[in-house]
C-alpha positions in Angstrom: 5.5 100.9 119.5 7.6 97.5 118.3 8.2 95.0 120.8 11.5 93.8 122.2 14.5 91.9 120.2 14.0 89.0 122.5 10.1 88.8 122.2 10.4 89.4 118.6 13.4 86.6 118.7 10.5 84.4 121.1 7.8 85.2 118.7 9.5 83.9 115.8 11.0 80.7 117.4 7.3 79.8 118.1 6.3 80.6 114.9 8.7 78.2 113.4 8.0 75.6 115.5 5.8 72.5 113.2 2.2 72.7 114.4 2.1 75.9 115.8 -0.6 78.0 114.0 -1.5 81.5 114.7 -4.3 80.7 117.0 -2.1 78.2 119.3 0.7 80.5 119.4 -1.8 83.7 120.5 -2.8 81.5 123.3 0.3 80.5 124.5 1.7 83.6 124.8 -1.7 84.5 126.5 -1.4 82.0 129.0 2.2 82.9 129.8 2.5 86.4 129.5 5.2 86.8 126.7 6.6 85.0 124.2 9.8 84.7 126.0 8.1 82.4 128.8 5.8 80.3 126.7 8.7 79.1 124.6 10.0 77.7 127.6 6.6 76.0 128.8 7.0 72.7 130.6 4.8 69.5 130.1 2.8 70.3 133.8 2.2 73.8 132.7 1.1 72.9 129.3 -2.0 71.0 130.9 -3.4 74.0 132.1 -3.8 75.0 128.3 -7.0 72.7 127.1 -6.8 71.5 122.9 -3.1 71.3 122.5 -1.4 68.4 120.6 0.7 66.5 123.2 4.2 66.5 121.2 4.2 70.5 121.5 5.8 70.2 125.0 8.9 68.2 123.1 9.2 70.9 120.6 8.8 74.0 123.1 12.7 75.3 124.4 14.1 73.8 121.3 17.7 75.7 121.1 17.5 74.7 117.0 14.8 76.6 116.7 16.0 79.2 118.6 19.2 79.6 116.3 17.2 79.8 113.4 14.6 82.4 114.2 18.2 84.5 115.0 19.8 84.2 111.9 16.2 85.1 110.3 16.5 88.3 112.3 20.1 88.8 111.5 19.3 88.2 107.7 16.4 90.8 108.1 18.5 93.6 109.6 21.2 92.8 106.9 18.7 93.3 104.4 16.5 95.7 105.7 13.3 93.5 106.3 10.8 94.7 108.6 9.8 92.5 111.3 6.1 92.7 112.5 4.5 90.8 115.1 0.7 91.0 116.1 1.8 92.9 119.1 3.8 96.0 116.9 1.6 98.8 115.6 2.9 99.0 112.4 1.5 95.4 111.8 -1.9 95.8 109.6 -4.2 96.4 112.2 -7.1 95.1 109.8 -5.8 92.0 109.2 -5.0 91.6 113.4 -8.3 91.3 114.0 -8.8 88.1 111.6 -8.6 85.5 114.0 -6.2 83.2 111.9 -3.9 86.2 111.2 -0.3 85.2 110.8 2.0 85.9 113.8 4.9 87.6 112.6 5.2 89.2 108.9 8.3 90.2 107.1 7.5 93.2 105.0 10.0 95.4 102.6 8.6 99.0 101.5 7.6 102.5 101.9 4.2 102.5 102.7 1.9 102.5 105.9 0.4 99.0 106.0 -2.3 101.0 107.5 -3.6 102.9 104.9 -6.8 104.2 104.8 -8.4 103.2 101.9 -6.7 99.6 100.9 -8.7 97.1 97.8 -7.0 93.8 97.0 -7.9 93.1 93.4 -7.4 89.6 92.6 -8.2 87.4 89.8 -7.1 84.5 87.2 -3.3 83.8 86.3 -4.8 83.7 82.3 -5.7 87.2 82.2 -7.7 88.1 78.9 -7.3 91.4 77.2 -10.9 92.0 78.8 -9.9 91.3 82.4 -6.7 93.5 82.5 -8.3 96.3 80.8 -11.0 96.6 83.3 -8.4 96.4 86.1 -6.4 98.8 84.3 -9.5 101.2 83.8 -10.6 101.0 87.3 -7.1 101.9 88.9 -7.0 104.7 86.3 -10.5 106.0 87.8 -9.0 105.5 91.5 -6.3 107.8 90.3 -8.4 110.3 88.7 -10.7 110.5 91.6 -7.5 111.6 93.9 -8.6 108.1 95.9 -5.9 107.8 98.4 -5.7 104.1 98.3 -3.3 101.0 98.5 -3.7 97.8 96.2 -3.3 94.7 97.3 -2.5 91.5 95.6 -0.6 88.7 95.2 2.3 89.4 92.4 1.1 86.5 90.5 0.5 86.7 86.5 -2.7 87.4 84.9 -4.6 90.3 87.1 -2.5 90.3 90.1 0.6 91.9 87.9 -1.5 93.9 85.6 -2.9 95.5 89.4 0.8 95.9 90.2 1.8 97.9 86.8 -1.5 100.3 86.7 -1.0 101.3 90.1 2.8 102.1 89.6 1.6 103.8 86.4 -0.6 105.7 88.2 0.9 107.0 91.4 -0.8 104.7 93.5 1.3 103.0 96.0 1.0 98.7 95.9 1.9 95.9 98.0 2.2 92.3 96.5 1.9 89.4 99.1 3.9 86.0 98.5 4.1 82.6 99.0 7.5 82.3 99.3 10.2 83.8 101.5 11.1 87.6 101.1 14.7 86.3 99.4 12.7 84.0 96.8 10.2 86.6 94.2 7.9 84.2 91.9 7.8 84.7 89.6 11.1 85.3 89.1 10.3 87.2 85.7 8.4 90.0 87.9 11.8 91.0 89.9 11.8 94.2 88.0 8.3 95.0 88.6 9.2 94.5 92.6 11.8 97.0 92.5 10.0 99.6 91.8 7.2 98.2 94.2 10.0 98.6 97.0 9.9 102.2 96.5 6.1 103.0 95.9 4.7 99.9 98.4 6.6 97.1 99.0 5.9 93.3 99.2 5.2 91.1 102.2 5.4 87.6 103.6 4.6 85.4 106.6 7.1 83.1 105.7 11.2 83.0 106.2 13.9 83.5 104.1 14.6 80.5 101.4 10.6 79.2 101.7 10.1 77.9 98.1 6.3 78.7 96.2 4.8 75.5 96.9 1.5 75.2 96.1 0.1 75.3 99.5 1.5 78.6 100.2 -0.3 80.7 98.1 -3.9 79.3 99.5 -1.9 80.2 102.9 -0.9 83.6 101.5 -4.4 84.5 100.3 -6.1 85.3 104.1 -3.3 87.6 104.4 -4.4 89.6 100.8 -8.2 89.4 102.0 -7.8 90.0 106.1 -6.0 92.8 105.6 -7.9 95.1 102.9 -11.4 96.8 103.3 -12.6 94.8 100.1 -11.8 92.4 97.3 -11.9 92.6 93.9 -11.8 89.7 91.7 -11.5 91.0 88.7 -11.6 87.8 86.2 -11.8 84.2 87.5 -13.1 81.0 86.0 -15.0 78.8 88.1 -12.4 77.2 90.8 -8.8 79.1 92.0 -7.2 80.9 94.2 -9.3 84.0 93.9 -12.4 82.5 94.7 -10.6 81.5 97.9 -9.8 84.7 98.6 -13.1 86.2 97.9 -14.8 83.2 100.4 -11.9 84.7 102.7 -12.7 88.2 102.4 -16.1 87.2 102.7 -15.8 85.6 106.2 -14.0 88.5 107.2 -16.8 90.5 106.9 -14.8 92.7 104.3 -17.0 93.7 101.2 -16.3 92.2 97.9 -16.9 92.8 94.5 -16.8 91.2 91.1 -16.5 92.2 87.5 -19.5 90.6 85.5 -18.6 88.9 82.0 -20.7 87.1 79.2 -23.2 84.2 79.9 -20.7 81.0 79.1 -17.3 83.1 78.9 -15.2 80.7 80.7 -13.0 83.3 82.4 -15.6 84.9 84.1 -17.7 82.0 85.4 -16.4 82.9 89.0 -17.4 86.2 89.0 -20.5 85.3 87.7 -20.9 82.6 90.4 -20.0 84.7 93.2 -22.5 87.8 91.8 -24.9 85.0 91.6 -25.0 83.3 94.8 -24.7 86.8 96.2 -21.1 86.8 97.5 -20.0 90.0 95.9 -21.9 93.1 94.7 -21.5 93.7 90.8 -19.3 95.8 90.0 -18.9 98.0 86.8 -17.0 100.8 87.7 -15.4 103.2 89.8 -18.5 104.5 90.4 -19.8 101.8 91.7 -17.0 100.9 94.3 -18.0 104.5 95.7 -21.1 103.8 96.0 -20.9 100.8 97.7 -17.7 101.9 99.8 -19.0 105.2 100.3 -15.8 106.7 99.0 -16.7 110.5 97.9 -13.9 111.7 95.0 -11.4 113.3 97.2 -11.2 116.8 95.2 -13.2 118.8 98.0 -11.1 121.6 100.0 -11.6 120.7 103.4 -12.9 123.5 105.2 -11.7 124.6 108.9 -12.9 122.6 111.7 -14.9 124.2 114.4 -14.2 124.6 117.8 -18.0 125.0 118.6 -18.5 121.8 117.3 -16.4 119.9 119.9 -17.8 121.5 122.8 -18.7 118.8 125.7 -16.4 116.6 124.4 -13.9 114.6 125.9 -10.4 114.7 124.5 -10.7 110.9 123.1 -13.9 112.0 121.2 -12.4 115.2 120.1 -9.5 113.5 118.0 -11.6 111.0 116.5 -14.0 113.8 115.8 -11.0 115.8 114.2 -10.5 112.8 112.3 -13.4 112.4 110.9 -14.1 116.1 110.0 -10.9 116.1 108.2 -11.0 113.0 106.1 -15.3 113.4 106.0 -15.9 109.9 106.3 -13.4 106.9 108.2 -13.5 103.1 109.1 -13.3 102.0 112.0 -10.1 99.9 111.6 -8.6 103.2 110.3 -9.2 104.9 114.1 -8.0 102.3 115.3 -4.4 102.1 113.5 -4.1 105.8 114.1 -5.2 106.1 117.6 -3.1 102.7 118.5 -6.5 101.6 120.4 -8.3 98.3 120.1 -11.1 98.6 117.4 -13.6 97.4 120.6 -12.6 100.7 122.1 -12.8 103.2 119.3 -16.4 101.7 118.7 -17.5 102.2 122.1 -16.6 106.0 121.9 -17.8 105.8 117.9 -21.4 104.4 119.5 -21.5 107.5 122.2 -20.6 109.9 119.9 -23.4 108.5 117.5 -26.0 108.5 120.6 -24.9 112.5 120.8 -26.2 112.9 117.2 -22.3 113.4 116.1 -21.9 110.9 114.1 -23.7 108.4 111.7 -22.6 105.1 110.7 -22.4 103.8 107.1 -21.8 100.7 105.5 -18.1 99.3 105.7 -18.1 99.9 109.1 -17.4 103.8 108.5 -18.4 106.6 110.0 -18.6 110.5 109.0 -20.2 113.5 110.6 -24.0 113.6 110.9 -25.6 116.5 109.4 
């Protein structure tokens, strides 16, 4: 369920305030219950909260700031910008659990943020013909395989677009995440390519309206690409850039990632080579291969009719995730827990019973399917 106006308003206003990162703001809102009554903090009360920088207690009630985070509302109604804070359930439950998630994100589009299969495929801005065709291929393959799965990148040129255009090609729903406010697409030269992304995906940012692309932003905006997929791709990448960052992200994270290989000395391709090498990411060569890893089974079988024997002794929590993952034959975790709207600690505390009742084996990715 979304949150209130005024704790979305709250949220926002502490969001915007200089020095305030994700982590600080989570625990002030911790400490005073809502955002509403941490934005209006005093110096006393801010003692009880160890690590914080001493000047926060000047900026905290700031009416400014206030205004501002209300005409960013105002301008998101108007233009039909979803707001989503940590709290909301629409908010990309896999990318909550990063512990450097953004607050609030403002996110236009048609698509469940949610998904449950979602690869961020991200590479060089100097795309060769070699590196787009094999992100082309690949995304073709997804498509073929009647993969029901988002791609996630960063709308950038080289791979990110060439992700962008074969999954639009393809039927294949995409979101591109930005460095810049929701009002300000860079490049500019890919507006046409975010309309039709509006209505087959959508694009998302953490930050407001007018934010320019500085550099600094896109480093910022890659967590978001890597926290909230199950794996990255990079598809091409020379030795240093912004996709090794996100791999190094995604591979923090946990999340799995995978590289393309390319030819001993072939500039383009030293960072996938680098990251293959040192162990980072699992080769990768086709779709076959993300399958394998993933274990992500073609999805061309007819589901056949669940039995009720099979839920006998169950309790109705375990029954539905059960359903679940009879229906879909294998799921993540972070998937139960979007749909369910239950912490992912929760779902794999019934997960682990349901395993220790020979129901259910786990796999790789943190999934799960139905034991034999």
């Amino acid at each position: 369920m979304p949150i209130s106006n005024s704790e979305q308003k709250y949220l926002l206003a502490l969001q915007m305030i200089e020095g305030v990162g994700p982590a600080t703001l989570r625990r002030l809102v911790d400490f005073a219950g809502s955002a509403y009554d941490a934005f209006f903090l005093n110096q006393k009360q801010l003692k009880g909260i160890p690590r914080l920088h001493p000047k926060l207690s000047n900026a905290l009630g700031n009416k400014k700031v206030l205004d501002d985070a209300e005409t960013e509302l105002e301008f998101c109604k108007k233009h039909r910008i979803k707001v989503l804070s940590y709290l909301d359930s629409e908010y990309p439950q896999r990318l909550k659990h990063c512990k450097d998630a953004p607050v609030v994100l403002f996110f236009q589009g048609n698509v469940d943020l949610n998904y449950r299969k979602i690869i961020g495929i991200v590479g060089t801005r100097k795309a060769t013909v070699y590196g787009s065709s094999l992100v082309e291929r690949l995304i073709e393959d997804l498509a073929a395989h009647q993969h029901q799965v988002l791609v996630v990148s960063g709308l950038a040129y080289g791979i990110d677009i060439a992700a962008h255009k074969a999954a639009l090609e393809n039927g294949i729903p995409t979101i591109g995440v930005m460095g810049s406010g929701s009002d300000v697409i860079y490049p500019s030269s890919h507006r046409n390519i975010v309309k039709k992304m509006l209505n087959h995906g959508g694009i998302i940012t953490e930050f407001p309206k007018g934010t320019k692309p500085d550099r600094g932003n896109f480093v910022t905006r890659n967590r978001v690409i890597a926290g909230m997929v199950d794996a990255v791709i990079v598809a091409e990448s020379g030795e240093k850039g912004g996709a090794l960052i996100t791999a190094d992200m995604a591979f923090s994270y946990n999340r799995d990632v995978f590289a393309f290989p390319g030819k001993v000395g072939d500039t383009y391709s030293a960072g996938c080579n680098k990251l293959i090498k040192t162990q980072k990411a699992a080769l990768l060569e086709s779709v076959s291969d993300l399958e394998y890893f993933m274990n992500w089974s073609p999805e061309t079988a007819v589901t056949e009719p669940v039995q009720t024997s099979l839920f006998e002794g169950l309790t109705p929590e375990e029954r539905t995730i059960m359903e679940l993952i009879v229906q879909d034959g294998m799921v993540a975790v972070d998937y139960l827990s979007a749909k369910l709207a239950l912490p992912v600690s929760h779902v794999s505390g019934v997960l682990l019973g349901l395993e220790l009742k020979n129901m259910v084996k786990s796999l790789p990715g943190n999934q799960y399917t139905k034991s034999v």
